[in-house]
C-alpha positions as CSV (number, residue, x, y, z in Angstrom):
1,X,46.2,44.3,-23.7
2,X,46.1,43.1,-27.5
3,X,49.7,42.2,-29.1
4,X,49.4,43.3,-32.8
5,X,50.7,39.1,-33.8
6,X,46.7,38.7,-31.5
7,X,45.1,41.2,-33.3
8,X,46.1,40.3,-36.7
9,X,44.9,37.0,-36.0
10,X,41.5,38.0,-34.8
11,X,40.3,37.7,-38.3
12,X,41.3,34.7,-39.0
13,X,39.6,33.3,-36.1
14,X,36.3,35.2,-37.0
15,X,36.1,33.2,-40.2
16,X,36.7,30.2,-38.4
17,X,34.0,30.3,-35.7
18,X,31.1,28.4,-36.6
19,X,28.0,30.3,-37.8
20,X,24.8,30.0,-35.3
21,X,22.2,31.8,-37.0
22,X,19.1,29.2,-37.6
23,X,17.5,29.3,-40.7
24,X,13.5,30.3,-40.7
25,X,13.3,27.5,-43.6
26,X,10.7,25.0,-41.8
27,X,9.7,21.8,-44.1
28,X,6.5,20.0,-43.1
29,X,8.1,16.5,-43.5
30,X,8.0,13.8,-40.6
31,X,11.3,11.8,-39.8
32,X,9.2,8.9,-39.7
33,X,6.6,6.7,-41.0
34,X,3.2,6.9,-40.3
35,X,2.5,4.8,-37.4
36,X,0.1,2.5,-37.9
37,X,-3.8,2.8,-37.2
38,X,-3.5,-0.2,-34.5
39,X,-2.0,1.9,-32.0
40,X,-3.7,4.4,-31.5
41,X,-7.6,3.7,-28.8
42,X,-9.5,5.9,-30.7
43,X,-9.3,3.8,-34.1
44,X,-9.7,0.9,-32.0
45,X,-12.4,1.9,-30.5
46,X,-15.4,-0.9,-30.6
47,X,-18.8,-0.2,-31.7
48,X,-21.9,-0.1,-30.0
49,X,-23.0,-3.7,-31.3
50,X,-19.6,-4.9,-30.7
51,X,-19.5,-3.9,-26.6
52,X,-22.6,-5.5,-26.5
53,X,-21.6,-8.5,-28.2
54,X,-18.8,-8.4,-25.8
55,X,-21.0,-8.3,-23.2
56,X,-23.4,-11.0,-23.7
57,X,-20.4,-13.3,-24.6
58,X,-18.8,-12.7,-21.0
59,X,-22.6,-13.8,-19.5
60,X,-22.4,-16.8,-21.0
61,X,-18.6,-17.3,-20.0
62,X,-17.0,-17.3,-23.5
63,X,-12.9,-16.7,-22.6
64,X,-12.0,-13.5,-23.7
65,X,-9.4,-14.5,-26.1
66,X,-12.3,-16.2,-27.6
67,X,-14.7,-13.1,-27.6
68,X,-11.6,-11.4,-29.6
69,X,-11.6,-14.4,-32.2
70,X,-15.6,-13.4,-32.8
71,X,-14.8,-10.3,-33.0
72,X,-12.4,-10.5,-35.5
73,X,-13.8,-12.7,-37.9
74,X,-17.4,-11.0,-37.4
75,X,-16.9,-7.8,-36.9
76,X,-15.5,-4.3,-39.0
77,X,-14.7,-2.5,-36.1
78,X,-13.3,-5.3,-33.7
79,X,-10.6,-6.7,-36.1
80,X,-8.4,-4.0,-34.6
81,X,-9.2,-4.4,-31.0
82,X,-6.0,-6.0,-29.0
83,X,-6.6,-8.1,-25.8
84,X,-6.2,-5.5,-23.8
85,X,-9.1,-3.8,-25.0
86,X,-11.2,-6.6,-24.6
87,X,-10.2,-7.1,-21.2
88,X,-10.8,-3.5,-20.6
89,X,-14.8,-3.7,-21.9
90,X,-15.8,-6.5,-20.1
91,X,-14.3,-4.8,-16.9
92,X,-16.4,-2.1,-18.0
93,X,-19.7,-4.1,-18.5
94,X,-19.1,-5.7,-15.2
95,X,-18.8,-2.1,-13.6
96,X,-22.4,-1.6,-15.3
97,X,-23.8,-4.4,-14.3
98,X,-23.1,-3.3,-10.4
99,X,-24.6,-0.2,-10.9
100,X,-22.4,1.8,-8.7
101,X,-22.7,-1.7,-5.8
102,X,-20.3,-3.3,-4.4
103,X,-19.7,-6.7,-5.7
104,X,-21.9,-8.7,-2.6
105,X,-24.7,-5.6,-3.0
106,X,-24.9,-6.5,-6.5
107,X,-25.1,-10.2,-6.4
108,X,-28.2,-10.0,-3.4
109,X,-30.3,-7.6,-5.8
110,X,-29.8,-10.0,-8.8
111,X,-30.7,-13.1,-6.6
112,X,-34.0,-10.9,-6.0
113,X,-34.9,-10.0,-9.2
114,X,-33.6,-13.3,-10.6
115,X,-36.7,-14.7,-8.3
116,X,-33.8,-17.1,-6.1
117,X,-34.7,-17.6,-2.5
118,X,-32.2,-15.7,-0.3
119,X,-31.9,-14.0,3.2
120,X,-29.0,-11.6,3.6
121,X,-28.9,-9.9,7.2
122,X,-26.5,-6.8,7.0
123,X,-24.2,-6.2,9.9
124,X,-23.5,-2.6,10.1
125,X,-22.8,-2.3,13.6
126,X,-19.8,-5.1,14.3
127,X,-18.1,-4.5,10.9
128,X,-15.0,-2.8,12.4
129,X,-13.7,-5.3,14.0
130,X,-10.1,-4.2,13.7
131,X,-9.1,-0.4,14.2
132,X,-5.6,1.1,12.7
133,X,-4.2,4.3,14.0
134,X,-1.1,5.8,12.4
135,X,0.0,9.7,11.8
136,X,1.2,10.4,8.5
137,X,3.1,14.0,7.8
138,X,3.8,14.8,3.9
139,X,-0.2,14.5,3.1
140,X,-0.7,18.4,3.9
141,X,1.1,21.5,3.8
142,X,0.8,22.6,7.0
143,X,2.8,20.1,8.2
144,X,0.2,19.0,10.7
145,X,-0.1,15.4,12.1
146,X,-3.1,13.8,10.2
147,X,-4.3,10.6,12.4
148,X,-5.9,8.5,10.0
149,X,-8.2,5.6,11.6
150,X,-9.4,2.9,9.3
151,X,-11.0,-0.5,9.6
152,X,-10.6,-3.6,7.1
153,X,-13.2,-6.2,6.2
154,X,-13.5,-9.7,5.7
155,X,-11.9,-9.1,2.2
156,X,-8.9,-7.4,3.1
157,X,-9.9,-4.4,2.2
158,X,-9.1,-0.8,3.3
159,X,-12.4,1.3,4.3
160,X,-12.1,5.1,6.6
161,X,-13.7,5.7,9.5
162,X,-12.1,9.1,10.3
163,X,-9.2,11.0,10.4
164,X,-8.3,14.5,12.1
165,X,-5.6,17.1,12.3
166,X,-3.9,17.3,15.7
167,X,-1.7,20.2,17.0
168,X,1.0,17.8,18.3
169,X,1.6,14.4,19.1
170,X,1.5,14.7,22.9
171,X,-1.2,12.3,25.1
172,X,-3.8,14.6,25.4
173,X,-4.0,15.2,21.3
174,X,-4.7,11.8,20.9
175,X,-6.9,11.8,23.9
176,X,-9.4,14.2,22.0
177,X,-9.1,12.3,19.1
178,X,-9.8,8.7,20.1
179,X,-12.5,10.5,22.4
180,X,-14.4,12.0,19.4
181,X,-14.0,8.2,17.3
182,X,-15.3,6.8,20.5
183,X,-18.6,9.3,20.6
184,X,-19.1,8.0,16.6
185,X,-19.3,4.5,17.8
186,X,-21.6,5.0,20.5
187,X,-24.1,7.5,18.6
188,X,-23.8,4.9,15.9
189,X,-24.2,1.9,18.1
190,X,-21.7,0.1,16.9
191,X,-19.4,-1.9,18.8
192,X,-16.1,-1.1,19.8
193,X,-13.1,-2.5,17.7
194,X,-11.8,-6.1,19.0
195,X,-8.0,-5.2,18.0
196,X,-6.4,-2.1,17.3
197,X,-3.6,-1.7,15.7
198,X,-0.7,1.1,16.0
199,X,2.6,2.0,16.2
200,X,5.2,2.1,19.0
201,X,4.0,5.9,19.6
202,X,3.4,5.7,23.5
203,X,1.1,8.5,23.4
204,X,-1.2,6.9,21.1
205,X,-0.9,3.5,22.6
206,X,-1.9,5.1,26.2
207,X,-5.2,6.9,24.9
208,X,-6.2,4.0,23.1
209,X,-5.6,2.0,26.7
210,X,-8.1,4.9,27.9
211,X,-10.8,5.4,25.3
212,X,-11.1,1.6,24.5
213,X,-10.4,-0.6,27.2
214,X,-11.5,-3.4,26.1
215,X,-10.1,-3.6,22.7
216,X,-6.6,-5.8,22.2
217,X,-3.8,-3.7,21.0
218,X,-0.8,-4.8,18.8
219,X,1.9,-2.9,17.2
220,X,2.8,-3.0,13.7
221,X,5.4,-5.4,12.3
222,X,6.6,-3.2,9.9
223,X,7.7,-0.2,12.2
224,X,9.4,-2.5,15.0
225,X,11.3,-4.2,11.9
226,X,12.5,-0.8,10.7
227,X,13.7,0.1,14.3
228,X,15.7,-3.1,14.8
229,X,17.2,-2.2,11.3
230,X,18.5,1.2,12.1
231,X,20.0,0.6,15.5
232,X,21.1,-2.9,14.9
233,X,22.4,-2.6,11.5
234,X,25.6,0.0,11.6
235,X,26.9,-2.8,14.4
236,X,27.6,-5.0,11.8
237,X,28.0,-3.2,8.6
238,X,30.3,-0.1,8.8
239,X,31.1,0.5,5.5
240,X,28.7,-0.6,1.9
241,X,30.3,-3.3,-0.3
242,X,31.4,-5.5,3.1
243,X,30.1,-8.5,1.6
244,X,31.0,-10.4,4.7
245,X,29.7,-8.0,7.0
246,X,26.1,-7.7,5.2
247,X,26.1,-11.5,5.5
248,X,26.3,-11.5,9.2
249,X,23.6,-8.9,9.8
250,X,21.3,-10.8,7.3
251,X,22.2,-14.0,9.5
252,X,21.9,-11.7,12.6
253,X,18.4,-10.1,11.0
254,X,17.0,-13.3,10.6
255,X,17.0,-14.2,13.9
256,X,14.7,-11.5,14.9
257,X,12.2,-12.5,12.5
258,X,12.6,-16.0,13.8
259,X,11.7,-14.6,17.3
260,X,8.6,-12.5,16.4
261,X,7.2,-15.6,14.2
262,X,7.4,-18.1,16.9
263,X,4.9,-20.1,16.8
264,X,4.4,-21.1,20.5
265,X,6.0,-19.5,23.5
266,X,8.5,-22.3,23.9
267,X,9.8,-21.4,20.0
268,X,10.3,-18.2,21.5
269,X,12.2,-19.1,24.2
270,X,14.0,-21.3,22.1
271,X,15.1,-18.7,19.8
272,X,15.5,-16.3,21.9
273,X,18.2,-18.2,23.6
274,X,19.6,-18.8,20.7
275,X,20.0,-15.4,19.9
276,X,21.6,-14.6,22.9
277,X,24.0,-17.6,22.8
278,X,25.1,-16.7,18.9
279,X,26.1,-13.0,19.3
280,X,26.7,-12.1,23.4
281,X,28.7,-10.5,24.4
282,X,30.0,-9.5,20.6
283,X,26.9,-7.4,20.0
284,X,25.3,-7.0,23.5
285,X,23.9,-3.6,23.4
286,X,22.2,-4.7,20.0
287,X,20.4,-8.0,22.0
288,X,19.9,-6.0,24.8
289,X,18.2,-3.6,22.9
290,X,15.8,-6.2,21.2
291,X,14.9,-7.7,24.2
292,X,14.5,-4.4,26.4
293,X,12.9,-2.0,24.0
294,X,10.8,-4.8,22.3
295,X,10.5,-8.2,23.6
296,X,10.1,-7.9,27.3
297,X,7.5,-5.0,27.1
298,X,5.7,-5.9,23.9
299,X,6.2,-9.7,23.0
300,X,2.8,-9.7,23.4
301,X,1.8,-7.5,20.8
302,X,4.6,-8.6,18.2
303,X,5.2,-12.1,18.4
304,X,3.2,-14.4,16.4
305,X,3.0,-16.8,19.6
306,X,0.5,-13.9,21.1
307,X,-0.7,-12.0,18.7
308,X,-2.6,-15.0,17.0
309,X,-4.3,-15.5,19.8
310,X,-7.0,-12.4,18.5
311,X,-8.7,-11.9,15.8
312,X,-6.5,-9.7,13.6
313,X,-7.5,-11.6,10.3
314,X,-3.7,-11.3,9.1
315,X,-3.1,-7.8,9.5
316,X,-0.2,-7.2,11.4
317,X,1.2,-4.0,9.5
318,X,-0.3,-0.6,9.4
319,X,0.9,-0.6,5.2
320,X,-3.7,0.2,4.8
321,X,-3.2,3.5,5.9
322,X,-0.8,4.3,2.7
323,X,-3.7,2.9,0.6
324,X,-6.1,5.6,2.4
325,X,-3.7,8.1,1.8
326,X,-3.6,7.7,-2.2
């Protein structure tokens, strides 16, 4: 219901509400100055002549903040060019000069043509030397399992050998999978991976135990550290902002890592004991979980002490797969 004092005001507060029609009056006028010509790649693009120039100067190992001073006092087109873009050319004229090779493939055909005596033997078959298995779930929508199995070389870089979908994560999935990787081996004739490298998923571990015998397996570093952290952890900080509290899990934290990079088994023992001396029986169930879940079945998969003992070449994480992945 509307008093007549409210309905006599009513006009009054029409004429005061603010009026939200826009007007269709558009003016063709920037807010801002031109920006200049510098920054924009297309009118800093380099000539023909000039990538060339750029080229040859990189052959004959001019610096490339040199290559830019040339270009700059010799050049129209180059006066604009930043570093960047000179970095970016010669990156360019390198990829060219590969022709599509890999840096070692490129290098043997030049030492040919070049007339050098050289002898290159390629080793195909014993190039895998170490095998990572992981399962990744957020790469597909269907939400399926996708077992990614890669190999690294001598550079430390990531290279696929196979992947495949599996219905589930039980034994015999696996199974069928590590049996179709082992029938690419064989009809390849390549030997079987030295080390191979997975998770603390049992089901995988036991078909790689089946399928490849003879093959050394570790666990990844990264997973068992992110286990310890979310059992051990609440223990000792119950609520963020404890500075106290986060101060005795990093001291308590630390000793793990001390105990998987022993370097000798009488390290280990050493700071294993150590371990147990500092925080029994305070935090029992958290040592008694390292040492059961971890150290006594797998010590010799995780710890340093052992696991240096094979030829790993330093990988001790499954973090290649994510590379894969992208």
């Amino acid at each position: 219901m509307i008093t007549s004092d409210l309905a006599m005001s009513l006009p009054a507060i029409r004429r005061q509400w603010p009026s939200r029609r826009k007007s269709a009056t558009q003016c063709a006028v920037h807010n801002h100055e031109p920006s200049p010509h510098i920054s924009h790649p297309r009118l800093r693009a380099l000539s023909a002549s000039d990538k060339a120039t750029t080229s040859d100067l990189t052959q004959a190992s001019i610096a490339p903040r040199d290559i830019r001073t040339y270009l700059r006092q010799n050049s129209s087109s180059g006066g604009v060019a930043t570093q960047q873009d000179i970095y970016n050319c010669i990156a360019k004229s390198k990829r060219a000069l590969c022709e599509g090779q890999s840096t070692i493939q490129a290098l043997a055909n030049e030492l040919d043509s070049q007339g050098f005596w050289s002898r290159i033997q390629l080793d195909q078959a014993r190039r895998p030397e170490l095998l990572i298995l992981d399962c990744t779930y957020k790469t597909n929508k269907y939400k399926m399992p996708l077992l990614d199995m890669i190999g690294v070389d001598a550079c430390q870089r990531s290279f696929g050998i196979a992947f495949a979908f599996l219905s589930g994560e039980a034994e015999e999935d696996f199974i069928w999978a590590l049996d179709r990787l082992r029938s690419m081996y064989d009809m390849c004739g390549a030997s079987h991976p030295s080390v191979v490298l997975t998770d603390r998923r049992l089901a995988c571990m036991n078909a790689v135990a089946h399928w490849f015998p003879g093959s050394i397996s570790l666990l990844c570093l990264w997973h068992a550290n992110k286990a310890v952290l979310a059992y051990c952890r609440p223990a000792f900080v119950r609520r963020d902002g404890d500075e106290q509290s986060i101060e005795k899990w990093t001291e308590f934290f630390g000793y793990w890592f001390a105990i998987v990079n022993s370097i000798d088994e009488e390290a280990y023992n050493r700071q294993l004991d150590e371990l147990e001396r500092r925080y029994v029986p305070e935090y029992v169930d958290e040592v008694s979980y390292i040492k059961q879940t971890w150290l006594d079945l797998y010590k010799e998969k995780l710890v340093k002490a052992w696991v240096d003992q094979h030829a790993h070449f330093g990988n001790n994480v499954t973090s290649h797969l994510c590379c894969i992945d992208k």
